[in-house]
BAKOLRO-458680 format. One record per residue: residue in three letters; x, y, z of N, C-alpha, C in turn. Coordinates in pm, whole numbers, padded with zeros to 5 digits, always signed. Layout:
<rovexs>
ALAXYZXYZXYZ;...
</rovexs>
This chain:
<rovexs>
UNK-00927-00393+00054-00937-00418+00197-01058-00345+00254;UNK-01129-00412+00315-01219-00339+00372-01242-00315+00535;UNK-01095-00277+00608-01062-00242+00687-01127-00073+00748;UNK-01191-00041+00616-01255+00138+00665-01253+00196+00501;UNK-01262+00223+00436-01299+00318+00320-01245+00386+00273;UNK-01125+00406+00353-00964+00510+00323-00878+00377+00242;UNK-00904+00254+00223-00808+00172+00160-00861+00150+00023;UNK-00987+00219-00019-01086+00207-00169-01023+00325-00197;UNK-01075+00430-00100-01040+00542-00187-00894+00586-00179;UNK-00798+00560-00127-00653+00551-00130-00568+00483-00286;UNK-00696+00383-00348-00663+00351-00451-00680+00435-00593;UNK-00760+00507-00528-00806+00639-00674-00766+00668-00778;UNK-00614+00760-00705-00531+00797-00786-00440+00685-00859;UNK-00387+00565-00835-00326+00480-00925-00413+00415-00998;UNK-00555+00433-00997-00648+00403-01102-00669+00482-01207;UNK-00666+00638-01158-00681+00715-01276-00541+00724-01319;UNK-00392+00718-01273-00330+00712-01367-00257+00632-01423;UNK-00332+00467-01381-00320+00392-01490-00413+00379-01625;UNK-00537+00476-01586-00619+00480-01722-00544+00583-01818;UNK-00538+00683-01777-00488+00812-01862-00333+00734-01907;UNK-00263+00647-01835-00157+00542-01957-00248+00484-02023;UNK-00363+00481-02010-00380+00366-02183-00422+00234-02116;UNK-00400+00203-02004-00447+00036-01946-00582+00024-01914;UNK-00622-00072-01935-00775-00102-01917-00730-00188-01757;UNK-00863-00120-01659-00835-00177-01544-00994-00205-01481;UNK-00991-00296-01410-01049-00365-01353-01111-00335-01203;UNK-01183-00330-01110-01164-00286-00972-01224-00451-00937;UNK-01196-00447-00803-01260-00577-00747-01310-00542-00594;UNK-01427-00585-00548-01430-00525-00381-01553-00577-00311;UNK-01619-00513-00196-01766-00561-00154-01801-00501-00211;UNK-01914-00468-00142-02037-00377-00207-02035-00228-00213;UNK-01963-00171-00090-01925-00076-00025-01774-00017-00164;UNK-01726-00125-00219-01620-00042-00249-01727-00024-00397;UNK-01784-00131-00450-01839-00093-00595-01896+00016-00561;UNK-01995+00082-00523-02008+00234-00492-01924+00357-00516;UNK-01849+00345-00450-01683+00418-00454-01640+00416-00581;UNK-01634+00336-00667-01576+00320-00769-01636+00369-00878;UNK-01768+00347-00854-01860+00357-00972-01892+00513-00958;UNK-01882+00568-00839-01931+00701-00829-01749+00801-00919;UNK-01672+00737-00878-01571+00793-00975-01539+00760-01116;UNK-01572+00638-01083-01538+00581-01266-01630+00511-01347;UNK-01688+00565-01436-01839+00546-01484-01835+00405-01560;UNK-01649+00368-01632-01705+00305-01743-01590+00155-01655;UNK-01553+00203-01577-01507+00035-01525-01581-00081-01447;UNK-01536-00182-01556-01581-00307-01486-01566-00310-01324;UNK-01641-00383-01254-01618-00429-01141-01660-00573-01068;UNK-01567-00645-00980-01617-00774-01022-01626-00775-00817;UNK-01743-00801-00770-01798-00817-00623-01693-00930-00562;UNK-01625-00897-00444-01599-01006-00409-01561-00997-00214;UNK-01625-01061-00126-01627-01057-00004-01558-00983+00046;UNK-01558-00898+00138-01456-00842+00208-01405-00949+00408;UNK-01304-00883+00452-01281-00956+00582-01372-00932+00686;UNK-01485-00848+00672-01571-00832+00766-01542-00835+00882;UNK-01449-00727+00939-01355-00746+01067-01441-00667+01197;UNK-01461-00718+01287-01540-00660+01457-01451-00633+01549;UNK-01449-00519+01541-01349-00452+01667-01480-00503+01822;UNK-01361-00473+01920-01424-00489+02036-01494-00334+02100;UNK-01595-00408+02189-01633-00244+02263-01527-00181+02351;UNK-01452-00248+02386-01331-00208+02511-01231-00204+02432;UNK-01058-00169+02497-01001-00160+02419-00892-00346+02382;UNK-01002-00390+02407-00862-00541+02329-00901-00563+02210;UNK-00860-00497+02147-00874-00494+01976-00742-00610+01957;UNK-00683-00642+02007-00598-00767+01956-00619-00907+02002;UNK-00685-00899+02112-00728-01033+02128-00849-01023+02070;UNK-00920-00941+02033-01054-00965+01933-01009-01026+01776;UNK-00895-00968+01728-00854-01000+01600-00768-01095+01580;UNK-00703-01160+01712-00660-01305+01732-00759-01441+01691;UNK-00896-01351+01782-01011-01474+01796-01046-01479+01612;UNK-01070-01391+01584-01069-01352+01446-01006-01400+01331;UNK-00910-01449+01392-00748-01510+01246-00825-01596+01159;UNK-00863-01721+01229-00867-01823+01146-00990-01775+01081;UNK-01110-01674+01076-01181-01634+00937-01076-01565+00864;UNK-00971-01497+00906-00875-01410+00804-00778-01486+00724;UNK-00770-01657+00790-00652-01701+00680-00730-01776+00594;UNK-00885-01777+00649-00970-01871+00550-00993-01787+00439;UNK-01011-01668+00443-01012-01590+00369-00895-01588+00254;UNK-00815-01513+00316-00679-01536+00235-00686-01622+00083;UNK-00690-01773+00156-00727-01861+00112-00811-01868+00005;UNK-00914-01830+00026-01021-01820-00034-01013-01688-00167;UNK-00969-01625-00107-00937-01489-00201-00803-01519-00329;UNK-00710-01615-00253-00585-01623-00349-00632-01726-00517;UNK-00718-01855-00459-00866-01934-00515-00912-01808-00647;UNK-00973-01688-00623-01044-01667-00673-00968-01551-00741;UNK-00849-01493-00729-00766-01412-00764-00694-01527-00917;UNK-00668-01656-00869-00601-01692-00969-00723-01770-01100;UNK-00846-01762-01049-00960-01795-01120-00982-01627-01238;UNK-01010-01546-01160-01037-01422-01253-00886-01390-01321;UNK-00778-01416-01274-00682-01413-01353-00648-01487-01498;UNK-00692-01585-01485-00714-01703-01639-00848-01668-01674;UNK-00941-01630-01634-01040-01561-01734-01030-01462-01800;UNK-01012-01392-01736-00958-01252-01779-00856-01183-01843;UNK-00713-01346-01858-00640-01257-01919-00555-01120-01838;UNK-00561-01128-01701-00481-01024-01655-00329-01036-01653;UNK-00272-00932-01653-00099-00914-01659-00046-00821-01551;UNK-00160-00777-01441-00116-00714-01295-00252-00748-01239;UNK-00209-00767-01097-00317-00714-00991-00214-00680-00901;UNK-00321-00570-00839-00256-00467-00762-00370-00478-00604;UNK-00325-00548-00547-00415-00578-00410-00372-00471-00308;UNK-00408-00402-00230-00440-00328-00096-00486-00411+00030;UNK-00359-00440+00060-00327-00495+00188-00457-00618+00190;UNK-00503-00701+00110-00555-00852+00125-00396-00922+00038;UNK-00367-00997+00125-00231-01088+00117-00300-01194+00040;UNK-00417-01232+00058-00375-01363-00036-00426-01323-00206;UNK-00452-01226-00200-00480-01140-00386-00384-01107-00481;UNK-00330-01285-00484-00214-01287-00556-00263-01377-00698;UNK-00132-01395-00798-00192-01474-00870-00076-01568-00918;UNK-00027-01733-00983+00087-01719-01030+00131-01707-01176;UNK-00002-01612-01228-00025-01587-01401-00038-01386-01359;UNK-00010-01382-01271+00042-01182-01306+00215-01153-01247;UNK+00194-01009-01244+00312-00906-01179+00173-00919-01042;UNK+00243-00944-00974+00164-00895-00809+00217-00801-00749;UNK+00103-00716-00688+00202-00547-00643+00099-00571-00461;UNK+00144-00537-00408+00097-00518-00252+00106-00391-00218;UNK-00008-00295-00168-00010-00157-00180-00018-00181+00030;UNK+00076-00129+00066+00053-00140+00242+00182+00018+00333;UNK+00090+00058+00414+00216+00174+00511+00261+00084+00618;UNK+00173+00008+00677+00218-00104+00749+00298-00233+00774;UNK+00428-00166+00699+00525-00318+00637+00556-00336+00854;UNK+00595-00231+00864+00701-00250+01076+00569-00245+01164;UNK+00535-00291+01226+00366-00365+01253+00428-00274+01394;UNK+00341-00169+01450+00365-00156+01624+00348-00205+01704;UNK+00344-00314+01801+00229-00357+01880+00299-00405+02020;UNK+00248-00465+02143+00332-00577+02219+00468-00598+02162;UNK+00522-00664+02244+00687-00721+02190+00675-00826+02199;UNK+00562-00950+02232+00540-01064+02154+00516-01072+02068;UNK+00362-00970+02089+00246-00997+01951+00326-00954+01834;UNK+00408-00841+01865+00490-00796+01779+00552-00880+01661;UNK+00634-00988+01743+00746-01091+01664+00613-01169+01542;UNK+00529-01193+01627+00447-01364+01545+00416-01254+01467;UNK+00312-01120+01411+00296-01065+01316+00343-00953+01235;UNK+00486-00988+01290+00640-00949+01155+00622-01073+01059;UNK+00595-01146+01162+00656-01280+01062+00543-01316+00994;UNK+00430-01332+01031+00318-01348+00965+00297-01232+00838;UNK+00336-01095+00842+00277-00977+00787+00470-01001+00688;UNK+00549-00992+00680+00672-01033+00595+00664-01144+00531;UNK+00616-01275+00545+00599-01376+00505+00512-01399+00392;UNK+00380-01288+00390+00263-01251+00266+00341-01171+00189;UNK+00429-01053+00229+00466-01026+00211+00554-01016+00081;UNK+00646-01095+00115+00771-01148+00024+00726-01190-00128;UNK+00572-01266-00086+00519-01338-00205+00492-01283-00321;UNK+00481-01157-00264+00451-01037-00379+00588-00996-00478;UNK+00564-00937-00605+00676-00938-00677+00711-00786-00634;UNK+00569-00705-00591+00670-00564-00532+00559-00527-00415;UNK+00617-00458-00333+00524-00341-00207+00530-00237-00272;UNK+00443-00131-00241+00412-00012-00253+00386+00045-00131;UNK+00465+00146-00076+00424+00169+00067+00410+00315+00014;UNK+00278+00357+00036+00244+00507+00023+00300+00607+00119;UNK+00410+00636+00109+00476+00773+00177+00630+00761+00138;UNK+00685+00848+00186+00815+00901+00149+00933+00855+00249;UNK+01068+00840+00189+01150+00786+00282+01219+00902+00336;UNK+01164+00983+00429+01225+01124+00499+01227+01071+00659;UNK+01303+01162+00715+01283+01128+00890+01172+01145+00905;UNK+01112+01272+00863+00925+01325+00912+00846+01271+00779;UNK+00835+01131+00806+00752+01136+00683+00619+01073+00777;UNK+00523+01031+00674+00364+01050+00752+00349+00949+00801;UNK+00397+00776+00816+00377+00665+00881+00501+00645+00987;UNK+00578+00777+00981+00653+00712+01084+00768+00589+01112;UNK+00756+00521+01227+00824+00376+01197+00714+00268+01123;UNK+00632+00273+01091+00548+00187+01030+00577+00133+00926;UNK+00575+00216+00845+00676+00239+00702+00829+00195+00694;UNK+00882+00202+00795+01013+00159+00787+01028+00056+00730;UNK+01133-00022+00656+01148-00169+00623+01296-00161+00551;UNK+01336-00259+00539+01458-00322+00441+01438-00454+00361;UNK+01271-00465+00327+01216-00611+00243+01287-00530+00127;UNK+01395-00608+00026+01406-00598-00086+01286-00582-00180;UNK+01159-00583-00197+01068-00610-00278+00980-00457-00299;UNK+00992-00396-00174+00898-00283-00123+00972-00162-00165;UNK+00880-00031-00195+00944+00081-00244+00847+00206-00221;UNK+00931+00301-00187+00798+00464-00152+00743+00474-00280;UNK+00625+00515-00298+00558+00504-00371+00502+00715-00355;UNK+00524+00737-00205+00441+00895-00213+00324+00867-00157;UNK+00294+00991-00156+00121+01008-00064+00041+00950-00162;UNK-00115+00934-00113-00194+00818-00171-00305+00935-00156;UNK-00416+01035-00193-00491+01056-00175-00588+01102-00310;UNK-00721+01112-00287-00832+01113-00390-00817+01258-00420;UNK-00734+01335-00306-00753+01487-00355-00623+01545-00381;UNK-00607+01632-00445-00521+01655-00526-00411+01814-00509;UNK-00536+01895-00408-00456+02042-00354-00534+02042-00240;UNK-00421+02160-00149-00499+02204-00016-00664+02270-00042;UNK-00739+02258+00037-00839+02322+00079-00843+02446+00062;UNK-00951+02550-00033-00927+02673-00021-00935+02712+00136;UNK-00917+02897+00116-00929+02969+00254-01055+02995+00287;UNK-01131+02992+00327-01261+03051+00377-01227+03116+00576;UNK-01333+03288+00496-01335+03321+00652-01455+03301+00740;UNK-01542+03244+00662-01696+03201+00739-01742+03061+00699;UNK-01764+02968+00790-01781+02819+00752-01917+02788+00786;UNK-02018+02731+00715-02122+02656+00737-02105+02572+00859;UNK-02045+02480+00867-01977+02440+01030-01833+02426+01079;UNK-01904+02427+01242-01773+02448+01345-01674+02343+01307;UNK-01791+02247+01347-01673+02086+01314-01776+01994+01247;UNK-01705+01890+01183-01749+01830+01078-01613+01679+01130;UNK-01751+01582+01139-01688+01445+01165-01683+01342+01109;UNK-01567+01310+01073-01568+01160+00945-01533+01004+01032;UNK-01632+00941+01010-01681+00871+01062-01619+00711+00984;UNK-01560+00651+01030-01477+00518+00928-01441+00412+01029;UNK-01387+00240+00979-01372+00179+01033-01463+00043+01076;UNK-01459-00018+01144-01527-00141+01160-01620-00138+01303;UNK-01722-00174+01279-01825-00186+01424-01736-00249+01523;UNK-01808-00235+01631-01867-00105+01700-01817-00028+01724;UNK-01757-00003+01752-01613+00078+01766-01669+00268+01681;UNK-01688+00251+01527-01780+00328+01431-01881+00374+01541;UNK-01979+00344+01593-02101+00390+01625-02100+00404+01755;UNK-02004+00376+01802-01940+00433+01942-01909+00553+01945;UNK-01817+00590+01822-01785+00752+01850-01870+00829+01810;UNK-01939+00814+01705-02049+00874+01608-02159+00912+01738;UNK-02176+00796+01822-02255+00858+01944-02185+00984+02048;UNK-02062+01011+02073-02014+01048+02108-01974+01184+02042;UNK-01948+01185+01956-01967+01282+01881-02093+01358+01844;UNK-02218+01315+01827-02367+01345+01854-02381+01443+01945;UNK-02329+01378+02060-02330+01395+02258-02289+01534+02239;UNK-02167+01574+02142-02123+01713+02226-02133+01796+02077;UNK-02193+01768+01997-02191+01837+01870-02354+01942+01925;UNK-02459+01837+02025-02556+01905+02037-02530+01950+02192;UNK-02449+01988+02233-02359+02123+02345-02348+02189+02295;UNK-02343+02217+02142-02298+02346+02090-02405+02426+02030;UNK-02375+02560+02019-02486+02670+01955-02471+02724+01864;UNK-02453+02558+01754-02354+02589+01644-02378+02535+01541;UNK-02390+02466+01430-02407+02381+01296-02297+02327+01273;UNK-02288+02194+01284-02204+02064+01270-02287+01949+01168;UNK-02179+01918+01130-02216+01755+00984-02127+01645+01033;UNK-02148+01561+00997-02155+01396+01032-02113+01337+00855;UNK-02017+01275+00829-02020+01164+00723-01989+01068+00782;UNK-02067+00951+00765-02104+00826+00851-02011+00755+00821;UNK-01948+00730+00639-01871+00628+00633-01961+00479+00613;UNK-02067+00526+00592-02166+00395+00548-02243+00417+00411;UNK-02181+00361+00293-02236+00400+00215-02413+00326+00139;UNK-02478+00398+00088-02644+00360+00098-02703+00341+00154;UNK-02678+00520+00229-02832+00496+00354-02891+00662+00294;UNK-02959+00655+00355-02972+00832+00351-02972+00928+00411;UNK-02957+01064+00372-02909+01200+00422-03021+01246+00549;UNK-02985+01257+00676-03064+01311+00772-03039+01433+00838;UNK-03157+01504+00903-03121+01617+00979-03157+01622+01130;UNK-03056+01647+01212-03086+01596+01366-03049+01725+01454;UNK-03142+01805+01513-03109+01917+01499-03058+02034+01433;UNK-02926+02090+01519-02850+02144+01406-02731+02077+01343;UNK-02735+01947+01340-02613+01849+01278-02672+01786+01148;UNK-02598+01818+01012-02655+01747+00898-02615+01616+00895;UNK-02680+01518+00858-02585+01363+00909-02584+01336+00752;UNK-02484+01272+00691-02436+01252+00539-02415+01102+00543;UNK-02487+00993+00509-02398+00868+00558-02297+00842+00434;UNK-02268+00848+00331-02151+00881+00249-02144+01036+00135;UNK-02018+01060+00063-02070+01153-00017-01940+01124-00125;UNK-01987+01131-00226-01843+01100-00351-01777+01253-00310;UNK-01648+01173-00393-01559+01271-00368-01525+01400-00400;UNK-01625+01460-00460-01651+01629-00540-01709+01667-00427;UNK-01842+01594-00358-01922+01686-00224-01849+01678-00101;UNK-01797+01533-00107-01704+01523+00055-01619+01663+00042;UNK-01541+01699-00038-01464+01769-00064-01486+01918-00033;UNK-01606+01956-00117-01734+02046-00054-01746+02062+00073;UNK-01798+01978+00139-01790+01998+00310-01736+01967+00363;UNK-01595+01968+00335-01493+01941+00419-01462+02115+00424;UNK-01463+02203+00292-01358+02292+00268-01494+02385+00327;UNK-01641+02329+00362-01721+02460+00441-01748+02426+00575;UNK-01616+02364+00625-01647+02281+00789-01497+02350+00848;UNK-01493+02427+00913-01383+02466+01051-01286+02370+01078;UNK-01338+02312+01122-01242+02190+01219-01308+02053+01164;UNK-01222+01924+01138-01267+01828+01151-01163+01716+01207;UNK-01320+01622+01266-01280+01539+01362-01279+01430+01310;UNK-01208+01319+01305-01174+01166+01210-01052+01121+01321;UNK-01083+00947+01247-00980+00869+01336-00844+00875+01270;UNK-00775+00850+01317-00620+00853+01315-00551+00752+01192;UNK-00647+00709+01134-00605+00629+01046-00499+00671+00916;UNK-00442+00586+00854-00348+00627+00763-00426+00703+00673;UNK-00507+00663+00561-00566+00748+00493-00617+00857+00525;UNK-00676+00865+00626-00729+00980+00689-00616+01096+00701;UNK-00485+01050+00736-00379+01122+00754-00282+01134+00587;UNK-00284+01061+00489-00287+01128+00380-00382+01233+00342;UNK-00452+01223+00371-00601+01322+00315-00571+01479+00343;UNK-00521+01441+00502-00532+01611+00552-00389+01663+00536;UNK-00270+01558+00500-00176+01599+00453-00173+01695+00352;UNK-00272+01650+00226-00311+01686+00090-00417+01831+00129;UNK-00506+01835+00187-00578+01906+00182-00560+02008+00308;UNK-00423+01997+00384-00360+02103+00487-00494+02161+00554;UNK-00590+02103+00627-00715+02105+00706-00702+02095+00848;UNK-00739+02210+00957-00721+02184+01060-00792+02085+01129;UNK-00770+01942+01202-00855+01870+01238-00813+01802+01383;UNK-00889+01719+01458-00855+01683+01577-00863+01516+01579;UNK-00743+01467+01604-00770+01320+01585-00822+01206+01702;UNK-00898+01121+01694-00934+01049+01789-00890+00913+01734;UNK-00825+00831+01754-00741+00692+01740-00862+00598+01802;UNK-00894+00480+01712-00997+00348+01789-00917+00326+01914;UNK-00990+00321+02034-00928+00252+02142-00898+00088+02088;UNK-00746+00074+02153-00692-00029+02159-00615-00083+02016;UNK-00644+00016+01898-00592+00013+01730-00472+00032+01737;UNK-00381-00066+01812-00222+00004+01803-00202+00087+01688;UNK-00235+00062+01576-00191+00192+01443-00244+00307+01483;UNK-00339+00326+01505-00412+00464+01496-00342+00480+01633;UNK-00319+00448+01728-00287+00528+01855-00151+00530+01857;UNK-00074+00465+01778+00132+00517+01715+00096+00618+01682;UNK-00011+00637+01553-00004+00749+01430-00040+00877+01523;UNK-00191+00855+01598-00189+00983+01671-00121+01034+01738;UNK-00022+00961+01842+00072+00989+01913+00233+01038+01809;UNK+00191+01020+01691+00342+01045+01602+00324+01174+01555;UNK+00208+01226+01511+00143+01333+01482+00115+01442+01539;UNK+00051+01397+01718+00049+01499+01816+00193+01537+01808;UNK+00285+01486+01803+00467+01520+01857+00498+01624+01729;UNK+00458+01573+01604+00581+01624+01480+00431+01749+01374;UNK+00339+01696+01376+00226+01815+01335+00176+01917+01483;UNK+00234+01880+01568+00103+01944+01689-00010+01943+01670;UNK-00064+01805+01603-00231+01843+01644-00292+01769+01744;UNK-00391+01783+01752-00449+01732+01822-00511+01644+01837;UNK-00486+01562+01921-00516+01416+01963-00586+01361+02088;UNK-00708+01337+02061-00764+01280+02174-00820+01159+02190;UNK-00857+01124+02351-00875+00996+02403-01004+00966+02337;UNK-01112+00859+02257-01207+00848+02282-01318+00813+02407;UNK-01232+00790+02495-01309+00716+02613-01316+00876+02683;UNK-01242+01015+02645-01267+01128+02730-01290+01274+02637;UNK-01323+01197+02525-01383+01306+02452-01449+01387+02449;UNK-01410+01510+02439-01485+01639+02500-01438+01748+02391;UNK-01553+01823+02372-01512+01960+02303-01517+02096+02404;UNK-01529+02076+02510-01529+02203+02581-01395+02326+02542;UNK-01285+02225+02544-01183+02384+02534-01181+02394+02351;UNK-01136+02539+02378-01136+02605+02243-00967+02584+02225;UNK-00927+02532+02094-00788+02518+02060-00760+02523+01925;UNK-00617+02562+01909-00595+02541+01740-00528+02427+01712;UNK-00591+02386+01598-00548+02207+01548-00481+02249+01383;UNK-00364+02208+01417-00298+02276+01280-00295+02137+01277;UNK-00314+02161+01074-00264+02050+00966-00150+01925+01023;UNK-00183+01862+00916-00040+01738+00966+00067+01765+00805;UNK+00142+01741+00879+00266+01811+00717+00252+01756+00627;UNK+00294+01870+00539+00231+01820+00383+00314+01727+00324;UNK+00318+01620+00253+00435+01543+00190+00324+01525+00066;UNK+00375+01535-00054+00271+01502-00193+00374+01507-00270;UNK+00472+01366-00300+00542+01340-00402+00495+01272-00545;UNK+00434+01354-00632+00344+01248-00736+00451+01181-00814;UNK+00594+01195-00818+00696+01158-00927+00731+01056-00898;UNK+00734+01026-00734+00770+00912-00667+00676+00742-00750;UNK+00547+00794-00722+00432+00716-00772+00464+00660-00923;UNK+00533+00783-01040+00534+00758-01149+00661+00656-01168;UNK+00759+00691-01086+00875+00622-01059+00877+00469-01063;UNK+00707+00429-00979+00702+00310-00956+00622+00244-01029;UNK+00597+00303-01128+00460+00270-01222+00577+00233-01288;UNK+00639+00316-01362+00796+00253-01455+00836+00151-01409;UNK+00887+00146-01291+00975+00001-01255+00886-00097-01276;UNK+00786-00095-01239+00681-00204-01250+00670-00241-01432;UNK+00695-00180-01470+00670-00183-01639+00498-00153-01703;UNK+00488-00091-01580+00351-00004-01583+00336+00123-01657;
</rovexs>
């Protein structure tokens, strides 16, 4: 899915430990994810294939933008299910494991659907038509994988909720593996991860610019755009991507960091217990449930993008840790994985 860069690298870990079983695996993606992949895994194939190329709005109707939007998303679908069951008879495959593209099915594998988003938040119209639309892809699959845990405080909240016979916790999903060491002196104050679909992306990134140079301080930027190059803009280092050994690096020599509210984003800092401040896309019903689920049950901090400001000084504690890896193995078994 190429919904933001947290759904490539969310796949990481069930890549490396379906290699270390012994399976030869495959990746499939745009351009953006072959990068990602290749920067972790030297010796896997990868086979290019379109992403949904999705445009958020400048304001906040991100749902009537992605209404106007459908009919490229079911052409897609379409188009993707076409070419899923084409590389499937070439290839000889016996799973694909798709991340939330519904039509990346095949009727020559095991089909697995990796999604936190089975209980959709939204309107109480829009709501009904995409239960039914988002259950209906759904079903087709022989299993879900919903990355988190079935606890009251677990990290998606009602999102995650469901009773589809097909779907199962699977555990946290992240590329990293322990908390963040301690450091008592940081290269920077705050450090901003930057993800998601235009414009919306370069909206905050400006905004973030705006008050990073208010400060009398050293701040970094990861753009979330991968193959551009590394700039210096004052005292802000700008990174437009970094594999996951350096991200990691300056995350653990950055104070505070600022990222959207997105699910992966919120596995990440689960895993890596990082104080950070969340800003939700205006109008992203997910990201503005999650931030609002998070401000309540982590206390952190959550702010408006349209009133984003760093003036007050505050503490932004972690979002709770949940890292069940047994859960994951659990489901690798059932699957006959």
């Amino acid at each position: 899915m190429d919904w933001g860069l947290g759904h490539v690298s969310r796949t990481i870990p069930i890549i490396k430990k379906l290699v270390n079983r012994g399976h030869k695996v495959i990746t499939c993606g745009n351009t953006d994810a072959k990068t990602i992949y290749e920067e972790e895994f030297k010796n896997l194939e990868h086979i290019e294939f379109k992403g949904y190329n999705p445009k958020y709005s400048k304001s906040n109707n991100q749902g009537v933008v992605m209404i106007k939007q459908s009919p490229k998303f079911f052409k897609l679908i379409k188009q993707e299910q076409e070419f899923a069951n084409k590389i499937a008879r070439k290839l000889k495959l016996d799973y694909i494991i798709s991340d939330n593209r519904f039509g990346f099915r095949s009727k020559l594998t095991t089909n697995i659907f990796i999604s936190h988003q089975i209980n959709i938040q939204a309107p109480p119209l829009i709501k009904q038509i995409m239960h039914a639309i988002n259950y209906g892809y759904i079903k087709k699959f022989n299993h879900c994988w919903i990355p988190d845990v079935e606890n009251k405080e677990n990290l998606a909240g009602k999102l995650s909720t469901t009773k589809l016979k097909n779907c199962q916790y699977i555990g946290t999903l992240s590329r990293f593996e322990k908390p963040c060491k301690e450091k008592s002196n940081w290269t920077y104050k705050y450090l901003g991860i930057l993800s998601g679909p235009e414009p919306q992306r370069s909206i905050l990134e400006k905004k973030i610019i705006r008050e990073f140079n208010r400060l009398d301080t050293k701040c970094a930027i990861i753009q979330g755009t991968p193959n551009k190059k590394n700039k210096k803009l004052n005292k802000i280092d700008i990174f437009p991507h970094l594999k996951s050994s350096d991200f990691l690096k300056t995350i653990e020599k950055s104070e505070t960091i600022i990222c959207r509210s997105g699910y992966s984003s919120i596995m990440d800092l689960s895993i890596l217990q990082k104080q950070a401040i969340l800003v939700p896309t205006p109008g992203q019903t997910e990201q503005e449930y999650l931030g609002k689920y998070h401000n309540k049950i982590s206390k952190i901090e959550t702010l408006s993008q349209n009133k984003f400001s760093l003036k007050e000084e505050k503490n932004h504690f972690p979002i709770i840790k949940i890292n069940n890896k047994k859960l994951m193995i659990e489901s690798l078994n059932k699957c006959g994985l």
